[in-house]
N, C-alpha and C positions, 0 to 999 in steps of 0.2 A: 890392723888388728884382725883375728884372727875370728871366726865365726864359733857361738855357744851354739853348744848343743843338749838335749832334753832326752831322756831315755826312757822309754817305758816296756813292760816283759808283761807276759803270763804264760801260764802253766796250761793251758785249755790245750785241747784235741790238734793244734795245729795245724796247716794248710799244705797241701801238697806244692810241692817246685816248681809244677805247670798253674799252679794259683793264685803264686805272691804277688805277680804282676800287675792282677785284675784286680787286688783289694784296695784298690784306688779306682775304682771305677763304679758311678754310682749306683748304686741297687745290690750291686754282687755282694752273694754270700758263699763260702765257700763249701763244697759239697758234703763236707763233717760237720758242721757249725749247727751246734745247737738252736733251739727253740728261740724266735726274741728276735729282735733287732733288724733295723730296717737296710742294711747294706751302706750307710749314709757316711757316718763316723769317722771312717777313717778319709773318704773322698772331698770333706769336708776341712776336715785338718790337713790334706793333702793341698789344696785349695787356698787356705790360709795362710800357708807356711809361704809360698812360692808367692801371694799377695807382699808377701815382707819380706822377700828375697832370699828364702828359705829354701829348703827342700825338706821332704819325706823321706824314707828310706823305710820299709820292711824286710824284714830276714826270719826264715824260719829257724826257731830254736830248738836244740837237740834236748833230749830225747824229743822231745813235743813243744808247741807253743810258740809263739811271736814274739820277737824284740822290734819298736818302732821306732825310730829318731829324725829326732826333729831338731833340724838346724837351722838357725839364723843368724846374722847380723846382728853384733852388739849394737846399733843403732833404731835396732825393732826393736830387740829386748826391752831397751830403755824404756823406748814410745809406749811398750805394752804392759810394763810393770809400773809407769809413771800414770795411768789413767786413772 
């Protein structure tokens, strides 16, 4: 069986192509990034994902803004929507 995957987008200020790398790393915030937020987020879901055999992926969206996805194992799915 093949691995689900979870997508999420926004329209914000976006990250430059030397910074997608780092928004998995914890604390970073990227050099446009508004007021707020502890750098945590996504290093945390990043973290999660690969606990259930998952991966992360970010990609910057054109004109602006971030698509993230997150893939797992129908076998975490389950685990995780059966709690």
């Amino acid at each position: 069986m093949g691995e689900e995957a979870g997508v999420g987008a926004d329209t914000g200020v976006g990250v430059s192509e030397d910074e997608i790398d780092l928004l998995t790393t914890r604390f970073f915030r990227g050099t446009g990034s508004a007021d707020g937020g502890s750098g945590l987020g996504l290093p945390i879901a990043a973290t999660l994902a690969v606990q259930y055999g998952g991966l992360l992926f970010v990609e910057s969206a054109r004109p602006h803004g971030l698509v993230v996805t997150v893939t797992l194992p129908p076998a975490a799915v389950d685990d995780l929507t059966t709690r």
